[in-house]
C-alpha positions in Angstrom: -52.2 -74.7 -38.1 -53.0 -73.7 -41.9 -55.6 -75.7 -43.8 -57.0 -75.2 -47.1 -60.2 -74.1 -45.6 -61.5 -72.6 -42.7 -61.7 -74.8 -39.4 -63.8 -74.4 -36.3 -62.8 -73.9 -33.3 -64.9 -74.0 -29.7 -63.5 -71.5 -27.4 -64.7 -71.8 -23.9 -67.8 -69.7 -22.8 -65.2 -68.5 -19.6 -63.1 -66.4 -22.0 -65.7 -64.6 -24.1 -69.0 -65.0 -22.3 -70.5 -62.0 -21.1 -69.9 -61.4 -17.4 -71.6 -58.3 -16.1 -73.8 -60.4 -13.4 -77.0 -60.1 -14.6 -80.1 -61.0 -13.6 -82.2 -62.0 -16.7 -83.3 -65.4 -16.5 -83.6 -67.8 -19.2 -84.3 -71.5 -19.9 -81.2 -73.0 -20.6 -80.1 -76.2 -22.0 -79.2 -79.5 -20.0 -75.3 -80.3 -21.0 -76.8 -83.9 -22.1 -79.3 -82.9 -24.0 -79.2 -84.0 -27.6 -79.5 -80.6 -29.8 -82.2 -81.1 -32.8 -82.4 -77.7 -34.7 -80.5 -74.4 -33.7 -83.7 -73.3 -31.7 -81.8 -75.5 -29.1 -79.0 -73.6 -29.2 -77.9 -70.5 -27.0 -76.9 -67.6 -30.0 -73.7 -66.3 -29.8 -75.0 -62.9 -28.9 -75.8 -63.7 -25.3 -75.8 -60.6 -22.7 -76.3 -62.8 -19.8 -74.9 -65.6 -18.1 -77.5 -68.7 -17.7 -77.6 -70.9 -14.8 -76.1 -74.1 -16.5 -72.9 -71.9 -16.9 -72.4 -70.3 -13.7 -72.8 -74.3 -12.6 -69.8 -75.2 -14.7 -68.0 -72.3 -13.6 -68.3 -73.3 -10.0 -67.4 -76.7 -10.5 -64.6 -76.3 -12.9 -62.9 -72.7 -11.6 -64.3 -73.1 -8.2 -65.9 -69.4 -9.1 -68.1 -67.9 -6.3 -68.7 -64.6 -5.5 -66.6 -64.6 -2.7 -63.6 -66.2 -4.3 -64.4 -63.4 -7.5 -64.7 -60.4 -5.1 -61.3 -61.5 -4.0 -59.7 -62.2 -7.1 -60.9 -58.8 -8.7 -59.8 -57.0 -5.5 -56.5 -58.5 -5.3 -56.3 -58.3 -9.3 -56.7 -54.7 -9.1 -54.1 -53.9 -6.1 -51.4 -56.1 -9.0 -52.5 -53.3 -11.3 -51.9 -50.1 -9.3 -48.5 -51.6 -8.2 -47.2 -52.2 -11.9 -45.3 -48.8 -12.5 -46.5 -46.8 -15.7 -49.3 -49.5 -16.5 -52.6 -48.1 -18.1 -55.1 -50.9 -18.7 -59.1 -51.8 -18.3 -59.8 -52.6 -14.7 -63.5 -53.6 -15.4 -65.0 -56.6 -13.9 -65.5 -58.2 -17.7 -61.9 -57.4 -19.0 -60.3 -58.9 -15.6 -62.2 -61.7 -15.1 -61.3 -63.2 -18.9 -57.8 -63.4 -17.7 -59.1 -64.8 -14.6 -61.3 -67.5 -16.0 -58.3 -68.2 -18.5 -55.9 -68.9 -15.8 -58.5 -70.6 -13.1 -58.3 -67.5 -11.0 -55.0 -67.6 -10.1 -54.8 -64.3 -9.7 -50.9 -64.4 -10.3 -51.0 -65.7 -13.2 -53.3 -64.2 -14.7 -51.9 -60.3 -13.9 -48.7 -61.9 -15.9 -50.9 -63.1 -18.7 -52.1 -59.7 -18.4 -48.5 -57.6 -19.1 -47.3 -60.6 -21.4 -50.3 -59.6 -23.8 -49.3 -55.3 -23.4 -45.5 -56.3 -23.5 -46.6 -58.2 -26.7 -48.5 -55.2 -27.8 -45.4 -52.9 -27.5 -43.3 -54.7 -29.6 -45.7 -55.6 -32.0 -47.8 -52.0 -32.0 -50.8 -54.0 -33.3 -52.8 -50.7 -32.8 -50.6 -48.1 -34.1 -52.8 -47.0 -37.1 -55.0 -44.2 -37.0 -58.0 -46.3 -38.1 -59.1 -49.7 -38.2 -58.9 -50.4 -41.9 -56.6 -52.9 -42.1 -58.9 -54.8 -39.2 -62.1 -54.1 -41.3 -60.1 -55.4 -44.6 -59.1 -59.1 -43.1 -63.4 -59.1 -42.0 -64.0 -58.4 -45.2 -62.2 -61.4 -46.4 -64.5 -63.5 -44.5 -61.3 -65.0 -42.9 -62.7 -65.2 -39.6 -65.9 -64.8 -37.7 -68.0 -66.7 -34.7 -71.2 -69.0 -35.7 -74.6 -66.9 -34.7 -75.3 -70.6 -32.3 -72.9 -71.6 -29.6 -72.0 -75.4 -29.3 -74.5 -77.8 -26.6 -72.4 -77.1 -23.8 -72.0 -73.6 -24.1 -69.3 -72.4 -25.8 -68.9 -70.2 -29.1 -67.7 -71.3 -32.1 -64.7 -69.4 -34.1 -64.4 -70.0 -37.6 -60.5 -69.5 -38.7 -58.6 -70.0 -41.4 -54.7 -69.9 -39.6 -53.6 -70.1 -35.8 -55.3 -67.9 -33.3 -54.1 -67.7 -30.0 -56.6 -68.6 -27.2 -57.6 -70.7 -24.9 -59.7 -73.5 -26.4 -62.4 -75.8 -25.3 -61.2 -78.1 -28.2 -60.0 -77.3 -31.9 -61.8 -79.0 -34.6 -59.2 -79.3 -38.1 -60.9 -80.2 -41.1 -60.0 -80.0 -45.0 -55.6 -80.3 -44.4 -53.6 -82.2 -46.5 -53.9 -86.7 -46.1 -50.1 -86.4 -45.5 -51.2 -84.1 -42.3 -52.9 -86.7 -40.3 -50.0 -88.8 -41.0 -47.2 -86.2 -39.8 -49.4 -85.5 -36.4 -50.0 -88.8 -35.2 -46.1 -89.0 -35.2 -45.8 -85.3 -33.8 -48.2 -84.7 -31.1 -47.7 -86.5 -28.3 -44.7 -85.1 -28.2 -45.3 -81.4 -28.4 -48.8 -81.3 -26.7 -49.3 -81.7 -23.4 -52.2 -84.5 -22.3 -54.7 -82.4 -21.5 -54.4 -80.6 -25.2 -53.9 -84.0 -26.6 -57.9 -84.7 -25.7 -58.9 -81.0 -26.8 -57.5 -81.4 -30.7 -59.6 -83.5 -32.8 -58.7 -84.0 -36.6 -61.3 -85.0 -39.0 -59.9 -84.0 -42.4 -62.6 -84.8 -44.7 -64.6 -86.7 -42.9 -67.4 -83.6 -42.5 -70.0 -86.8 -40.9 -67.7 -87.6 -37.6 -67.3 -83.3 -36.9 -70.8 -83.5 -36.8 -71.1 -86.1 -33.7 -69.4 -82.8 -31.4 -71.4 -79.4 -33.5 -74.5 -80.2 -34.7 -74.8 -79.5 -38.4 -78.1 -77.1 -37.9 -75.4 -74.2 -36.4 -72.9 -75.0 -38.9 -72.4 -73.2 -42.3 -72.8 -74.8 -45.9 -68.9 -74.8 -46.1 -69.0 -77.7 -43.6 -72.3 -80.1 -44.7 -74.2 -77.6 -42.5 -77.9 -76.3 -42.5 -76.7 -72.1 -41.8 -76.0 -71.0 -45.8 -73.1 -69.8 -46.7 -70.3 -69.1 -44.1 -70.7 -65.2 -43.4 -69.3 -63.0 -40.7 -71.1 -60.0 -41.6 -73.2 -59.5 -38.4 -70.2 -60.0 -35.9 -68.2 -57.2 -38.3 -70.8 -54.7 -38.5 -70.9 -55.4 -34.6 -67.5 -54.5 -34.6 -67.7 -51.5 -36.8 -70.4 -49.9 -34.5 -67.8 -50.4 -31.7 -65.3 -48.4 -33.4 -64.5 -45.9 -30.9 -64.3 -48.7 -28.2 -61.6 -50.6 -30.5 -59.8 -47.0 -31.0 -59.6 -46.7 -27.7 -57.1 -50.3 -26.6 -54.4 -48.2 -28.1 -54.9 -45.9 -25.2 -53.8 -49.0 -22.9 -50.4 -50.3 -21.7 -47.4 -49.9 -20.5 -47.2 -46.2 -20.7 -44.0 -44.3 -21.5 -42.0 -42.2 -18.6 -42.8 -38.5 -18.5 
């Protein structure tokens, strides 16, 4: 939904959270522990998965090793059956879609071909380069927080819709006459379970700060951070060129 400036948005840790397995150990935070300062806060640039998480995993996707062995085997054998259909197959890519659908593995191989099916008709990576990518970055349109929220997840900073699947969606800065319009609207678009995940604050900066706490949030919203600025997650980008050349590779592949 459009707003006249940029609104956060937590998306859970199970969709972008690294998820290669490793061993590095770290403290991490108790879910009920009131956050002081950002040195409370995991970064956004994690590499592992802490203890707390793999917990919440568990108990909210039922993820184990055995049922994620399965999942990825079975996941895999959807893949090779799909007729002309190129795609990752690496533990990380798969288990997002995973995660995202609560490993029903079904479901998530449809997500899967809905996204490439999407691609095909929309040739999002068509262009030789990246440029027109690097040019909306540049804007400062969009870009995560360097701190994730207490319980985990990262925080998006967006301007317009993005698809995903969210944690909760934070809308600050629209229109009075908004807040108006979607308490007559939404409980009768939105399902009761995304019902409790919206949460619109308009200008009232004070009561977003009761869910992020202001010392991992920008200037832009009453925060301690400085100036909103993506820069770090772009140039991360831009030294991953090659990788983002590369999705174009996957998809449904035409017939020889």
């Amino acid at each position: 939904m459009p707003t006249d400036s940029p609104s956060p948005v937590l998306i859970p840790e199970n969709y972008l959270i690294d998820a290669s397995g490793s061993q590095r150990t770290a403290k991490s935070p108790n879910k009920e522990k009131q956050y002081e300062d950002s040195s409370d806060h995991l970064p956004y640039d994690l590499g592992y998965l802490p203890e707390d998480i793999k917990q919440m995993a568990e108990r909210e996707l039922s993820e184990t090793s055995e049922r994620k062995e399965a999942a990825l085997k079975k996941f895999r054998k959807l893949i090779a059956g799909e007729k002309n259909f190129y795609v990752r197959t690496d533990d990380l890519c798969l288990l997002a879609y995973l995660r995202g659908k609560k490993y029903d593995v079904e479901r998530a191989f449809k997500s899967m071909k809905n996204t490439y099916k999407l691609r095909m008709k929309k040739r999002f990576y068509d262009a030789e380069d990246n440029s027109i990518v690097h040019d909306v970055f540049r804007q400062n349109w969009i870009g995560f927080l360097p701190y994730r929220a207490k319980n985990g997840s990262v925080i998006l900073v967006i301007k317009n819709c993005f698809p995903g699947r969210y944690k909760g969606v934070h809308v600050i800065g629209m229109p009075k006459f908004f807040a108006y319009a979607w308490n007559m609207c939404y409980p009768f678009i939105l399902s009761y379970k995304m019902q409790k995940r919206i949460f619109i604050h308009g200008e009232n900066l004070k009561n977003l700060h009761k869910y992020i706490s202001p010392s991992i949030l920008p200037q832009e919203f009453n925060g301690e951070l400085g100036p909103f600025d993506n820069s770090t997650w772009h140039n991360n980008i831009l030294k991953k060129n090659e990788w983002c050349l590369e999705q174009r590779l996957y998809g449904y592949q035409k017939s020889q």
